[in-house]
N, C-alpha and C positions, 0 to 999 in steps of 0.2 A: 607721769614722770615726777620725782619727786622733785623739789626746788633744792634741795642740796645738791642732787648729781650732777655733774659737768662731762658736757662733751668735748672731752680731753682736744681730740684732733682738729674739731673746727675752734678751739680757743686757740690753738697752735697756729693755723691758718690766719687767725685776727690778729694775733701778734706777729706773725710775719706780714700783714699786711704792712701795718705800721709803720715795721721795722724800715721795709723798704721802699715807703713814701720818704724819709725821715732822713734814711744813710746819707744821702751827698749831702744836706745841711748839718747833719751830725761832723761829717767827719772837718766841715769849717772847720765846728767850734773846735773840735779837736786838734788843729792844726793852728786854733789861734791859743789854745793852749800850750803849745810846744814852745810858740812864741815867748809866752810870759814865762816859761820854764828855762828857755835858754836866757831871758833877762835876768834873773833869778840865780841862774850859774855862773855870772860874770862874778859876784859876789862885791859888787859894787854899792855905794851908798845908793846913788841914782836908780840905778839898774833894779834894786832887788825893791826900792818904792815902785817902780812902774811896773815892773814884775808880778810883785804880788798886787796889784792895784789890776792889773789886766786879768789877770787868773783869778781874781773874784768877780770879775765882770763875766767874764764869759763862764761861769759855772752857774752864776746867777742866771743869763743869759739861756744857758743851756736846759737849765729847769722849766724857766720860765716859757721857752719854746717846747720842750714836751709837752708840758700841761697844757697849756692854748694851743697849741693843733690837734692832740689827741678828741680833747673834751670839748673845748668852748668852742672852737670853730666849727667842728663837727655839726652841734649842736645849732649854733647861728646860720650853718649853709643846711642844716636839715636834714642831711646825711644818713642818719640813724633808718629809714623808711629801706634802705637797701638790704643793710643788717638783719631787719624784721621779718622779710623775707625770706631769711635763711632758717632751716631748721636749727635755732639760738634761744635759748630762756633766757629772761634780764640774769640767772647767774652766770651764763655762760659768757656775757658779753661783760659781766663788771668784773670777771676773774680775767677776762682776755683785756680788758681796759688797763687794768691794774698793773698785768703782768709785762704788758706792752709798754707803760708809763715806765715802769721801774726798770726795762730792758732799755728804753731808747736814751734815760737820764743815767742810769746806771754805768752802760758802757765807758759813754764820755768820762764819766764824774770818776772811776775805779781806772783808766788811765792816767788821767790827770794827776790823781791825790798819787796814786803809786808812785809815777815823776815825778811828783814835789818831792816827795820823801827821798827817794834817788837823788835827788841832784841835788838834797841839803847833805845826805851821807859822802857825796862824793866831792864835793866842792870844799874850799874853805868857809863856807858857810858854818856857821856853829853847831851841834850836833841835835843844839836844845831847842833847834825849831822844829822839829820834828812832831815832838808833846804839842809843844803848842799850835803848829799847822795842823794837826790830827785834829783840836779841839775844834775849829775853828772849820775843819771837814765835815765833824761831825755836825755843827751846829748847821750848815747848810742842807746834810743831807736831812734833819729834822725838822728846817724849815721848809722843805721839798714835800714831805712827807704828810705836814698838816696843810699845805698848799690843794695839795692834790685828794687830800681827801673832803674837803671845801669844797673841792671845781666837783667832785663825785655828788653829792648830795644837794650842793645849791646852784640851783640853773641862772643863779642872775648872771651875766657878764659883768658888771661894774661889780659888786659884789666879790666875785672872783680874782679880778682883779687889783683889785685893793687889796685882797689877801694875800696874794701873789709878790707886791711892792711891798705891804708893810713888813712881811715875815723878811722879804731878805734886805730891807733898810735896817733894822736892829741889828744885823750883824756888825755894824761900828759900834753901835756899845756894848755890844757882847764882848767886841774885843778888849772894851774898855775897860772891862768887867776883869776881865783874863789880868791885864796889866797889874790890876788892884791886888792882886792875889800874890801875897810873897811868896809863898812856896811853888808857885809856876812861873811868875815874869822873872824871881831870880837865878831861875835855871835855864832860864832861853838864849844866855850868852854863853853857857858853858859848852865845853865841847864834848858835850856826854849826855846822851836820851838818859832823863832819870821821869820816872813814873811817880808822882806824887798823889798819896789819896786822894787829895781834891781833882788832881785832872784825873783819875781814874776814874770818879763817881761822876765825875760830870761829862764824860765820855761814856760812860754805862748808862745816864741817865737818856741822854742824847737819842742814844741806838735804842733803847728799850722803848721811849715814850715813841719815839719813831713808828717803830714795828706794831705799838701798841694802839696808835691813830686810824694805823690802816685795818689794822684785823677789828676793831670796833667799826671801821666802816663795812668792811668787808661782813660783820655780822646783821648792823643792822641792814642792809643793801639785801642780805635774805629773806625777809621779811616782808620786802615787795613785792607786787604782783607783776610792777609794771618796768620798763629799762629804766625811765626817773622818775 
């Protein structure tokens, strides 16, 4: 068989495994998201700091529990020996890894970010968080992205971890980065989503280097003979 072809059905089967080890602590985080969504809608000074302070925790939170149960623990309890057993090539298991990863963080995360967006359009909230909550989405989901393709290739556990903590510690000065930028921090009070080059490129930049972390994992990962 050649090492590009994938057995569609049993990758199907490893991402539903996953899926539903995962779903009742998924749907917490999910539910402590609603949380910070409805603080957030109060449109309060208080309300929308601990709002958006909790809704970065737990998206954070939520990454960071895909990635270490998928890969690291897997890995530390040994788990992998079951797997092997199955008629699997290491492609079939890093396309089911992958797809499984980006399904069990995806769900929560494309909930989430949609209700941020919802509950600034509907609230008195100002219209211009919107740009800039998207940035600041995005910037997670491409700290997720190089997270997880880190935990794919290097079997350290401290290693992994540390890339796990540093990638989503820089999102304070990401933010801070954002502020510095007049053509985005002086449209976050308006009451009007306006799209400005910079957040456009650096929202394309975001999604692209993203997509692009993974599919350079995903090529070299063909390459192997072996699951790591």
């Amino acid at each position: 068989m050649n090492r590009f072809d994938i057995n569609v059905p049993l990758v199907k089967l490893l991402v539903a495994k996953d899926w539903q080890l995962f779903e009742k602590q998924l749907a917490l985080y999910v539910a402590g998201g609603i949380v910070a969504l409805c603080l957030l809608g109060m449109a309060q000074r208080w309300s929308f700091y601990v709002g958006s302070l909790v809704l970065i925790i737990v998206l954070v939170s939520t990454a960071c529990f895909a990635i270490s149960n998928s890969l690291i623990v897997e890995r530390k309890e040994r788990t992998l020996a079951f797997v092997m057993s199955l008629p699997v090539t290491p492609m079939d298991f890093h396309v089911a890894k992958l797809i499984g990863n980006l399904v069990t963080f995806g769900v929560p995360f494309l909930i989430i970010a949609g209700g941020a967006i919802a509950v600034v359009l509907l609230t008195p909230l100002p219209d211009g968080l919107v740009v800039y909550g998207l940035l600041i989405f995005g910037y997670i989901f491409l700290a997720y992205c190089v997270s997880l393709s880190i935990a794919t290739v290097v079997e350290s556990e401290g290693w992994n971890t540390f890339a796990m903590i540093s990638s989503m510690v820089l999102i304070n000065p990401f933010m801070m980065v954002l502020g510095q930028i007049p053509s985005i921090a002086d449209n976050i009070s308006r009451d009007a989503v306006v799209w400005t080059t910079p957040a456009v490129a650096i929202l394309a930049v975001q999604v692209v280097v993203g997509i692009g972390v993974l599919a350079y994992t995903t090529i070299a990962h063909c390459r192997k003979p072996t699951f790591y």
